[in-house]
C-alpha positions as YAML, in Angstrom:
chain: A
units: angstrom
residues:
- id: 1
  name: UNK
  ca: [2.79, 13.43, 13.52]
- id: 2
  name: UNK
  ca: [3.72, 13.77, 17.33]
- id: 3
  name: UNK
  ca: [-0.07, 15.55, 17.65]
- id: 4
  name: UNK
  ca: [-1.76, 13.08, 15.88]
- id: 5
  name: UNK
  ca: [-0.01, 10.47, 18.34]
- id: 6
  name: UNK
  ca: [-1.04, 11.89, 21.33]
- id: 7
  name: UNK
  ca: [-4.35, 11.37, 20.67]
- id: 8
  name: UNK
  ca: [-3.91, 7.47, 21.49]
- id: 9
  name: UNK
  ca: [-0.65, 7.36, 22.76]
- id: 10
  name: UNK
  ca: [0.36, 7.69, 26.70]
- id: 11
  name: UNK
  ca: [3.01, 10.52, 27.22]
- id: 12
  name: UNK
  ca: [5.42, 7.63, 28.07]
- id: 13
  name: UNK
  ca: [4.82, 5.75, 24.89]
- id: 14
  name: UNK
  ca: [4.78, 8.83, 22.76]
- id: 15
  name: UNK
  ca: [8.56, 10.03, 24.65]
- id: 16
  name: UNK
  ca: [9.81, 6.69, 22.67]
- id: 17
  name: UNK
  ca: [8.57, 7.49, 19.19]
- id: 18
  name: UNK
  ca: [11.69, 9.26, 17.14]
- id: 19
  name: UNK
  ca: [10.80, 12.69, 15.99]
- id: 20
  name: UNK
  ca: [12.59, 12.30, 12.61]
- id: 21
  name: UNK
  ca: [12.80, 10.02, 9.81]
- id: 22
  name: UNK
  ca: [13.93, 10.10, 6.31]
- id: 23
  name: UNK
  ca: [11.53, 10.08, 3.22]
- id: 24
  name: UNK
  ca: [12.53, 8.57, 0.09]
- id: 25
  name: UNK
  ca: [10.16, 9.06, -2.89]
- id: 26
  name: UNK
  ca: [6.86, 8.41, -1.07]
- id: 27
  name: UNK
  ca: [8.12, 5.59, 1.47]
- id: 28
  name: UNK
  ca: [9.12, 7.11, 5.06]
- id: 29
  name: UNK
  ca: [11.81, 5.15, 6.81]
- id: 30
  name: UNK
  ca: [11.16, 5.66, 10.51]
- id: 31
  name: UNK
  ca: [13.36, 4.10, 13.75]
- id: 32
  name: UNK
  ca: [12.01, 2.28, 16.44]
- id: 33
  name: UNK
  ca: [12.74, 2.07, 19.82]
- id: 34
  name: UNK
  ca: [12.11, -1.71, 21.54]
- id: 35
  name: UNK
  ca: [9.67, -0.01, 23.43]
- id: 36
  name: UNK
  ca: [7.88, 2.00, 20.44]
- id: 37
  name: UNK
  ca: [8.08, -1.44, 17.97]
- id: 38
  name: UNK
  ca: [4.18, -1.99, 19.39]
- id: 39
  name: UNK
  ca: [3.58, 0.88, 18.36]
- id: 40
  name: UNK
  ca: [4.66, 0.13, 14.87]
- id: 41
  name: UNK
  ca: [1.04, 0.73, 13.10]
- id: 42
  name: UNK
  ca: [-0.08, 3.60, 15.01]
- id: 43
  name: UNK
  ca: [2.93, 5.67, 14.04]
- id: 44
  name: UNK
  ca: [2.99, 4.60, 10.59]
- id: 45
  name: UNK
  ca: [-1.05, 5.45, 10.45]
- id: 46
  name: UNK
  ca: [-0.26, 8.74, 11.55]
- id: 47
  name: UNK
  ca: [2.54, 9.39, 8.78]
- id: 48
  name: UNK
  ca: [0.28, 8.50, 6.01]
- id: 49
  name: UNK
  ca: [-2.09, 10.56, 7.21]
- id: 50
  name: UNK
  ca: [0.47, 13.39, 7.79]
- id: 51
  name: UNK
  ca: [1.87, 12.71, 3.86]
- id: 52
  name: UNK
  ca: [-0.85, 12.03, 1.76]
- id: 53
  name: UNK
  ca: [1.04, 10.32, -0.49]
- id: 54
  name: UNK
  ca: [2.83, 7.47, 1.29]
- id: 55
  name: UNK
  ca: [1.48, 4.19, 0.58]
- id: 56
  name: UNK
  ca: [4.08, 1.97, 2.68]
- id: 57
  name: UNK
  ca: [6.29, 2.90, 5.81]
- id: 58
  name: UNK
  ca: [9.50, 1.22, 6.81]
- id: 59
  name: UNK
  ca: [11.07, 0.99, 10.13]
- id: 60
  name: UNK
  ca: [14.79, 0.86, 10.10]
- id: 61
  name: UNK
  ca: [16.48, -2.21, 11.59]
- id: 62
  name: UNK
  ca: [20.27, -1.37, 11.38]
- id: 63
  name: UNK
  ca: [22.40, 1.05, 11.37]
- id: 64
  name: UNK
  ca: [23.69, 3.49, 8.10]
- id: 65
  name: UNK
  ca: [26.44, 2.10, 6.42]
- id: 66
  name: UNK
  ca: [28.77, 2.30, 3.45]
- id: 67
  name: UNK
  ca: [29.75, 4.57, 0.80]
- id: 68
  name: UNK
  ca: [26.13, 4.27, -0.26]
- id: 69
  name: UNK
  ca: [24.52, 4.86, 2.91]
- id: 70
  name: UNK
  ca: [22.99, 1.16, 3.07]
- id: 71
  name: UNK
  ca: [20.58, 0.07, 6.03]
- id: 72
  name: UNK
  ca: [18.04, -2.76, 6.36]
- id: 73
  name: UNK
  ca: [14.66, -2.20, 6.83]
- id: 74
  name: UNK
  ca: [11.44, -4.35, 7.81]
- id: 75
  name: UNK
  ca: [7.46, -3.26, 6.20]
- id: 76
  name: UNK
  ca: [5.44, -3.64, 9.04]
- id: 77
  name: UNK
  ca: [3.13, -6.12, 9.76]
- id: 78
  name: UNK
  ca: [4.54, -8.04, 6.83]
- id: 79
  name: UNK
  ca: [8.16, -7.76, 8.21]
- id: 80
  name: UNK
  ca: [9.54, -8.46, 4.48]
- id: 81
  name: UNK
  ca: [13.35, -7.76, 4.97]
- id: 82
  name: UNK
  ca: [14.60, -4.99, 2.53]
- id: 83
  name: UNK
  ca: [18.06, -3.68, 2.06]
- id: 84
  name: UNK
  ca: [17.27, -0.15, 0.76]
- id: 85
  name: UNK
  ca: [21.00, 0.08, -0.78]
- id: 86
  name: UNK
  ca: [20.46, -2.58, -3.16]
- id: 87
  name: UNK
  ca: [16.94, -1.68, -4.06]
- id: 88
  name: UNK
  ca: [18.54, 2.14, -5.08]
- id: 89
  name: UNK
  ca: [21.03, 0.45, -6.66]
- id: 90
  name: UNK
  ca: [18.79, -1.93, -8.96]
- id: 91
  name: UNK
  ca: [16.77, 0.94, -9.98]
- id: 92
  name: UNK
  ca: [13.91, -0.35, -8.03]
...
């Protein structure tokens, strides 16, 4: 993902994007710095690209919590508020 990042991204910008994030079925959930956040759409472009068959990537927006391992997220550009826990939990 890095390599397809550095073909747009400064060195600077691309020393703020996260290495790691977490897939769950096909939906990546990705952490963002405040200086990577506008980034946002480049970095999820380059994960679908990277997994074929992601449709949607989240970005994190708190931290892992709980028994259940609960954190909100936000789909960017639409920033619709998720709470991945609950969505698991409804069989969603």
């Amino acid at each position: 993902m890095k390599e397809l990042l550095s073909e747009s991204l400064s060195r600077e910008e691309l020393s703020n994007v996260y290495g790691s994030y977490d897939i769950v079925g096909d939906m990546p959930i990705i952490r963002l710095t405040s200086a990577s956040e506008k980034n946002a759409a480049q970095i999820a472009d380059a994960l679908m690209s990277v997994h074929g068959n992601v449709k949607t990537v989240l970005a994190q927006t708190s931290p892992i919590a709980g028994e259940f391992r609960f954190r909100r997220l936000t789909q960017s550009p639409l920033f619709i508020d998720l709470t991945i826990g609950s969505l698991l939990w409804r069989g969603e």
